[in-house]
Every structure is written in structure tokens, then in C-alpha cells.
C-alpha positions in Angstrom: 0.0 0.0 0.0 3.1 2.6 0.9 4.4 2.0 -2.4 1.3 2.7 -4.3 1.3 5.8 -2.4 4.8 6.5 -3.1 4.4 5.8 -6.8 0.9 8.0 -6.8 2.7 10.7 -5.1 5.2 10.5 -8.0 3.0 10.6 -10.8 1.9 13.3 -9.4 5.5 15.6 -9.8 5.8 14.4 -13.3 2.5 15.5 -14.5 2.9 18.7 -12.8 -0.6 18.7 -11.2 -1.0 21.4 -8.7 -3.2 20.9 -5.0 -5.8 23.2 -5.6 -6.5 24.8 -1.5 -10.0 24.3 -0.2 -11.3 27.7 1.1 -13.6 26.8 4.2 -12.3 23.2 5.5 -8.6 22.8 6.6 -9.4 18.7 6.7 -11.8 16.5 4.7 -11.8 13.3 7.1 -13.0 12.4 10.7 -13.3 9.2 12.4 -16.1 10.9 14.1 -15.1 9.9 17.6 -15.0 11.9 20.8 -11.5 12.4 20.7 -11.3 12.7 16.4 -8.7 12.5 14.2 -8.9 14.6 11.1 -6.8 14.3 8.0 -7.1 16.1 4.7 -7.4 12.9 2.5 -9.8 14.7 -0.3 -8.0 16.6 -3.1 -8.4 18.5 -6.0 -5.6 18.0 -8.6 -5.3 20.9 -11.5 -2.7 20.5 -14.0 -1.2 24.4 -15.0 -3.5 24.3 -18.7 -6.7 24.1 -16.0 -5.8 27.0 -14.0 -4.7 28.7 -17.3 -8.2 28.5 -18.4 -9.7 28.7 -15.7 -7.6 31.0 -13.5 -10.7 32.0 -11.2 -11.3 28.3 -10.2 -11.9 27.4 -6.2 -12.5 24.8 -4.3 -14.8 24.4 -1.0 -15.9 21.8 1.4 -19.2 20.8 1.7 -21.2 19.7 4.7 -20.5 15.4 5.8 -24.2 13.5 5.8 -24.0 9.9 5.4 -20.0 9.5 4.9 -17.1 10.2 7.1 -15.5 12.4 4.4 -16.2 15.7 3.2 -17.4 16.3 -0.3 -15.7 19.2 -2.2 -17.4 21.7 -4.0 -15.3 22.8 -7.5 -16.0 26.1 -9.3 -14.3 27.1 -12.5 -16.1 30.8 -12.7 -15.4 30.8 -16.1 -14.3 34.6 -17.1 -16.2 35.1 -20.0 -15.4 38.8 -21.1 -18.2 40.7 -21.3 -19.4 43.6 -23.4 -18.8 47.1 -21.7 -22.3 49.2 -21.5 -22.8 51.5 -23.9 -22.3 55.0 -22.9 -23.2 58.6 -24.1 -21.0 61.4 -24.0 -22.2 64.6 -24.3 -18.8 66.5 -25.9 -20.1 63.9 -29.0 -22.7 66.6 -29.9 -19.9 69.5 -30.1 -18.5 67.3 -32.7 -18.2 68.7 -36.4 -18.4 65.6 -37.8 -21.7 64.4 -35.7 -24.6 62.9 -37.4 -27.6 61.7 -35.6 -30.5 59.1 -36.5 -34.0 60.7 -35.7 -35.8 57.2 -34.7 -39.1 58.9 -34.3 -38.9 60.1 -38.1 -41.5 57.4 -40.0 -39.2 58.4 -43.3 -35.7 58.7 -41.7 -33.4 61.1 -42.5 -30.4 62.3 -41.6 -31.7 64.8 -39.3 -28.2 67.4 -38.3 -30.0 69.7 -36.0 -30.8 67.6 -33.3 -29.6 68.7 -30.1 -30.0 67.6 -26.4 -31.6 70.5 -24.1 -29.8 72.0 -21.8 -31.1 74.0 -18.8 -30.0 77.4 -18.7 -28.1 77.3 -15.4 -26.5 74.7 -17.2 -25.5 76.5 -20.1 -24.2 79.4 -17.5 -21.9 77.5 -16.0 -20.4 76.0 -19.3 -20.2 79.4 -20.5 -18.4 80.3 -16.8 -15.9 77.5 -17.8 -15.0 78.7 -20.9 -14.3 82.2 -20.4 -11.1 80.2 -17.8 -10.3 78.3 -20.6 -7.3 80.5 -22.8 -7.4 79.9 -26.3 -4.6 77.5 -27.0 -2.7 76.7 -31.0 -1.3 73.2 -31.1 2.5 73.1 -31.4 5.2 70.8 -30.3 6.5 74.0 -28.2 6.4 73.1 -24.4 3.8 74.1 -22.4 4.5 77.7 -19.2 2.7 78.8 -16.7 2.8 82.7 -17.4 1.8 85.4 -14.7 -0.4 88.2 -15.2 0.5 90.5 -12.2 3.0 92.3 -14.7 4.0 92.8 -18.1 7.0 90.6 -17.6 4.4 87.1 -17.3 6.9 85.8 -14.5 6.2 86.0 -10.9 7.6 87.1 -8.0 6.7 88.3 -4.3 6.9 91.6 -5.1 4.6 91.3 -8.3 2.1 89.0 -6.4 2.3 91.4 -3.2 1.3 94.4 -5.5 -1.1 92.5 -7.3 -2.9 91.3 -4.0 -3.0 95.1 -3.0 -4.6 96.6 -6.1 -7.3 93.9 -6.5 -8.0 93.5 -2.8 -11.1 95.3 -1.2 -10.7 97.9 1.9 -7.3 98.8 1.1 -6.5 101.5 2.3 -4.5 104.8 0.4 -1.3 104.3 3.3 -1.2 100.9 2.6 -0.8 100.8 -0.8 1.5 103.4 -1.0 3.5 102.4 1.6 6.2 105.1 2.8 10.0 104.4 3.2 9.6 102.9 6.6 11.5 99.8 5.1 14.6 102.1 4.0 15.3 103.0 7.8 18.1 102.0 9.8 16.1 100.7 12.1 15.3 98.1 13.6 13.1 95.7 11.9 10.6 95.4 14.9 10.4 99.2 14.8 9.7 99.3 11.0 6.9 96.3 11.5 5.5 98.5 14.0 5.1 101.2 12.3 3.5 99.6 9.3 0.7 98.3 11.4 0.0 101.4 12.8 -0.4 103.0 9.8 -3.5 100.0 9.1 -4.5 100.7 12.5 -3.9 96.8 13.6 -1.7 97.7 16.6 -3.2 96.7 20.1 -4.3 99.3 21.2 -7.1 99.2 23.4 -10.2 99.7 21.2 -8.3 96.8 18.9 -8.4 94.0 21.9 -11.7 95.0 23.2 -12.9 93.1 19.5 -11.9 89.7 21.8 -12.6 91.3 25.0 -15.6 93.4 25.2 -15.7 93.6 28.8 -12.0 94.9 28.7 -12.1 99.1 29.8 -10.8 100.9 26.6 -10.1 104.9 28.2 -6.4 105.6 26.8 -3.6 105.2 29.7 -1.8 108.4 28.8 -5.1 111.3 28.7 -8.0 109.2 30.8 -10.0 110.9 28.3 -11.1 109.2 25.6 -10.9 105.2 24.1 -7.7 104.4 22.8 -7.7 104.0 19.5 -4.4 104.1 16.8 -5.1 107.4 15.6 -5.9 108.9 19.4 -2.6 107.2 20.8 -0.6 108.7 18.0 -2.2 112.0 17.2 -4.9 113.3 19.0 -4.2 112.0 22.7 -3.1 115.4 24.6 -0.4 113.4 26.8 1.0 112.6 22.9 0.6 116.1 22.2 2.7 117.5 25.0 5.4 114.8 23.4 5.0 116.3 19.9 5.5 120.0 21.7 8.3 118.8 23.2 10.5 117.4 19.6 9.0 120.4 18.0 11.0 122.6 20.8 13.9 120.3 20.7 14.1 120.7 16.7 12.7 123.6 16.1 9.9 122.1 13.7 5.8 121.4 13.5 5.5 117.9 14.7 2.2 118.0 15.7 -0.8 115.3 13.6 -4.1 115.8 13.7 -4.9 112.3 12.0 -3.1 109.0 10.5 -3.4 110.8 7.2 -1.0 113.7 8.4 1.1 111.5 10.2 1.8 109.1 6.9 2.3 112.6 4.9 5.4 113.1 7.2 7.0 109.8 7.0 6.4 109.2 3.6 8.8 112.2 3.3 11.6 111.1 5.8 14.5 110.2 4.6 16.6 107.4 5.3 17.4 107.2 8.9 20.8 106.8 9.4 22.4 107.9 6.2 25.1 109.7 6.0 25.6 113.8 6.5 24.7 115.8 9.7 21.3 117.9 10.5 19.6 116.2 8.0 16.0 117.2 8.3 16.0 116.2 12.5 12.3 116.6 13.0 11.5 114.1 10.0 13.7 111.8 11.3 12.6 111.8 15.3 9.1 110.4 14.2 9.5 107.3 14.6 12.1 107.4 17.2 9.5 109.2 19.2 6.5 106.5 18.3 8.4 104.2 19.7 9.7 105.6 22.5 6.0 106.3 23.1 4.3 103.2 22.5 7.0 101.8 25.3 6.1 104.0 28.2 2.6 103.1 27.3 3.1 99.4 27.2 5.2 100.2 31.1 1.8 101.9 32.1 0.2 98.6 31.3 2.0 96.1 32.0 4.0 96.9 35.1 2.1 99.7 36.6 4.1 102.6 35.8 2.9 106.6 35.6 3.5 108.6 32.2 5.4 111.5 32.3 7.1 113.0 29.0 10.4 113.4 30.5 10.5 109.4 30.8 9.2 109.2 27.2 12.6 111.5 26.2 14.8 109.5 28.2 13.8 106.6 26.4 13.7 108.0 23.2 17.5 109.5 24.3 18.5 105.7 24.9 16.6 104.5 21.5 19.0 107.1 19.6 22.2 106.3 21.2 21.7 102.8 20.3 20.5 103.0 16.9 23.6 105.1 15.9 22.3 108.8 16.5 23.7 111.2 18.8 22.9 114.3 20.3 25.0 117.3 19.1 26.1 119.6 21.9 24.3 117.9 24.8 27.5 117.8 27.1 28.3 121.8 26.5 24.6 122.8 26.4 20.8 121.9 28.0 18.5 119.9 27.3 16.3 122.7 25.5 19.4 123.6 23.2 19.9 120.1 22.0 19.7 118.8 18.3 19.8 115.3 16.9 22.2 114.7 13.8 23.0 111.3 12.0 26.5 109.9 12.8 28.5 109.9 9.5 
């Protein structure tokens, strides 16, 4: 009996014949005791032109009834290819060469002007389509994105920044235009604040109060009025007595009624820090003074501190020294007789 076996098993190499698995049943035999055994003595042989043909073929074990083994179940799913469904598509009827049967004609003809109906929403948004579309020549010539922000068709921040600026809505004149703030020797923190001034989106009290309503808005420096950009940089009469003071100092109006007035005068300052001496002082103080300003105001806040102007000149004193400026004369002479010029 082993030898049979032995020489089945080896008829079985030569021919090739492959065990085909059984999906559901890991055995095929029980000796249905208590204690079973079970063996997988059921098989189904394929030789490689079977599962050629039929490459989808399985096998499964079906439920034991009257015998100890398990019958198997073979499927060959035979792939017949079938025929795709017919489909319409609707750029066929933009075709020049289209030509439509008219069924319901009882003489049939040719009939050219046959057109599907469209709703007009739908013809809208074809028509919104195409007006993206460019019109386009075929070539071999490859194909470039091309940027209309300027007359060169290629981009850059600069382009794209100015762009975004003249097609944007509630832009403002100052920011569009903006002045030479970015030409100072300055620090770039300055020059940042300074920008968002001029668009009103510093945080000033009026500003927060958008997040905190409850939050008291009367300016630190007056106790007079909310604290808006424009009132903490022109209008507050704490900032006013500052602006009399650097018009003393440099003998020039330094005084703003508005935002407007004040982007006038620094749209006209020149570059702080460039070379030659007494070069228009009260221009140049501006923003020195804003500064100096907004960080006696932000002591007031923060740690509890009282404005005075003369603290607001000593820090604007300090501010100069370290952004290169000096004062002219201020060992030999007062306070009052003092100038600012621009180191050379």
C-alpha cells in the first residue's frame, strides 16, 4: 500500500498537477469519535493548462451526511469577457463631424439639428468655464505657466504682493502706497510696528476690546477718551505735549491731527541713518518718538508705571544712542538747546 502511495505521489510531480486549497475546511476526514482525528485525504488535482483557463477556479468543502469524508465543491467561474455598456457622451454633440439618427422620423433622415436641451443654469456655468479656458494653438512648443501680475508674465513676491494690494477690497490709500519705513536703519521690529499702525492693527485698546468686550478701553496716557491708533498717535493730549516737546527740541511742526498727516510726514523722511549731519532732524525723530511712546505706554500697562514726558525723552535718548544717533552739543549745552544729527 506505501508503495502505491509512493508511486501516486510520483506521478503526481511528473505530470505537474498542482493541489488546488480548499477555502472553508482545513481537513476533509473524521473518524467521528469523541476524541477525532482529522486528515485532509480529499484533493483537487489541476494541471497548470486548467488554471490557465480557468484561473478564477476554487474549491470548498461541503457539509458530511451519510460519509465520514467531506465532499468538495469545484467552481471554475469561467471569465467570460463581457461587453462594456454603452455610454453617451455629451462632448459627442460638439462634434463637427456628428450625425444623428431621428428614430421617431417614420421616413428617416439624416436629421443634423438635433440637439440635447440644456437648462439654462447649465448652459451658464459651461459658458463660466470657458471664459477660464485660454485659447490655445497646437504646437510641439512646451507648455509655461505665465503670470499676469506684470508685463513681464513671470512672478515674483513683489509682483504678487502688489497685485494682491490693487485687486483686494478695503485697502486703504497708506497701505498701498506704503512710505519708506522699510529704508530705515532701524530696527526691523520698529519698522513692522510702524506699518501696522499706519493700518490701524496695533493693540491698542479699542483693537483688543474686538476679543474682550468687557475689557475698559479709556487711553492710559489722557484718561480721556478710548484708545484708538489714531488717538494714541495723534490726537491724545499726553501725545501732544510729546509732539510739543521734539517740536522745541528741533525747532519744527511735529504735531498730527490724524493718521493721514502723520503718513504725509513719514512718507517724506528720509533714510534714517544715512550719511551727512542735520539732516532734516524733526522728520527723522518720528518714529524714534512713536516708539519711545508706545513703550512707556506698554510700562503703564503692564508693570504699573505713571507717564510722564520726560520718561518718554529719556527713552527715546537711549533709542537714539543705540540706533547710531547722537545728540549734538548735549555735554556743553541743556536739554532745550539740544539737536539730533546722523553719525556719518
Amino acid at each position: 500500500m506505501r508503495s502505491a502511495m509512493n508511486r501516486f505521489s510520483e506521478w503526481i510531480d511528473e505530470e505537474g498537477l498542482l493541489d488546488l486549497p480548499l477555502a472553508n475546511h482545513a481537513y476533509t476526514w473524521s473518524n467521528m469519535r469523541a476524541d477525532p482525528t482529522l486528515v485532509r485525504l480529499d484533493r483537487v488535482l489541476i494541471c497548470p493548462d486548467w488554471e490557465e483557463r480557468f484561473p478564477l477556479c476554487s474549491a470548498s468543502g461541503l457539509p458530511r451526511t451519510t460519509s465520514d469524508h467531506c465532499p468538495i465543491l469545484l467552481r471554475s467561474l469561467d471569465p467570460t469577457v463581457k461587453r462594456s455598456p454603452f455610454r453617451f457622451e455629451n462632448w459627442w454633440l460638439e462634434h463637427n463631424d456628428l450625425q444623428m439618427w431621428e428614430m421617431a422620423s417614420s421616413e428617416g433622415h439624416w436629421n443634423l439639428n438635433l440637439r440635447r436641451i440644456s437648462t439654462e443654469d447649465q448652459v451658464a456655468e459651461v459658458a463660466r468655464m470657458l471664459e477660464v479656458l485660454h485659447p490655445t494653438a497646437p504646437g510641439r512648443a512646451e507648455d509655461k505657466l505665465y503670470w499676469g501680475g506684470n508685463k513681464s508674465e513671470i512672478y515674483s513676491v513683489k509682483s504678487g504682493y502688489r497685485w494682491w494690494m490693487r485687486n483686494s477690497p478695503g485697502i486703504t490709500t497708506m497701505f498701498i502706497k506704503t512710505p519708506t519705513i522699510w529704508k530705515w536703519k532701524i530696527p526691523l521690529k520698529v519698522k513692522i510696528f510702524l506699518w501696522l499702525a499706519l493700518q490701524q492693527r496695533i493693540l491698542t485698546k479699542t483693537y483688543r476690546a474686538k476679543w474682550r468686550p468687557e475689557e475698559d478701553t479709556t487711553c492710559v496716557m489722557c484718561h480721556n477718551d478710548p484708545e484708538t491708533t489714531e488717538h494714541l498717535l495723534c490726537t491724545c493730549l499726553a501725545m501732544a505735549l510729546v509732539w510739543r516737546r521734539v517740536a522745541v527740541m528741533s525747532s519744527s511742526q511735529c504735531a498730527f491731527s490724524n493718521l493721514e498727516e502723520l503718513w504725509e510726514r513719514l512718507s517724506k523722511c528720509p533714510s534714517l541713518g544715512a550719511s551727512g549731519a542735520h539732516a532734516r532732524v524733526a522728520q527723522q525723530n518720528i518714529p524714534v518718538m512713536i516708539w519711545a511712546t508706545w513703550l512707556e505706554r506698554n510700562g503703564v500697562i503692564f508693570k504699573g508705571q505713571r507717564f510722564h514726558v520726560e520718561n518718554v525723552w529719556e527713552s527715546m535718548m537711549a533709542l537714539l544712542r543705540d540706533w547710531g544717533v547722537t545728540l549734538a552739543g548735549a555735554s556743553s549745552v541743556g536739554m532745550d538747546e539740544a539737536t539730533f544729527v546722523v553719525i556719518a
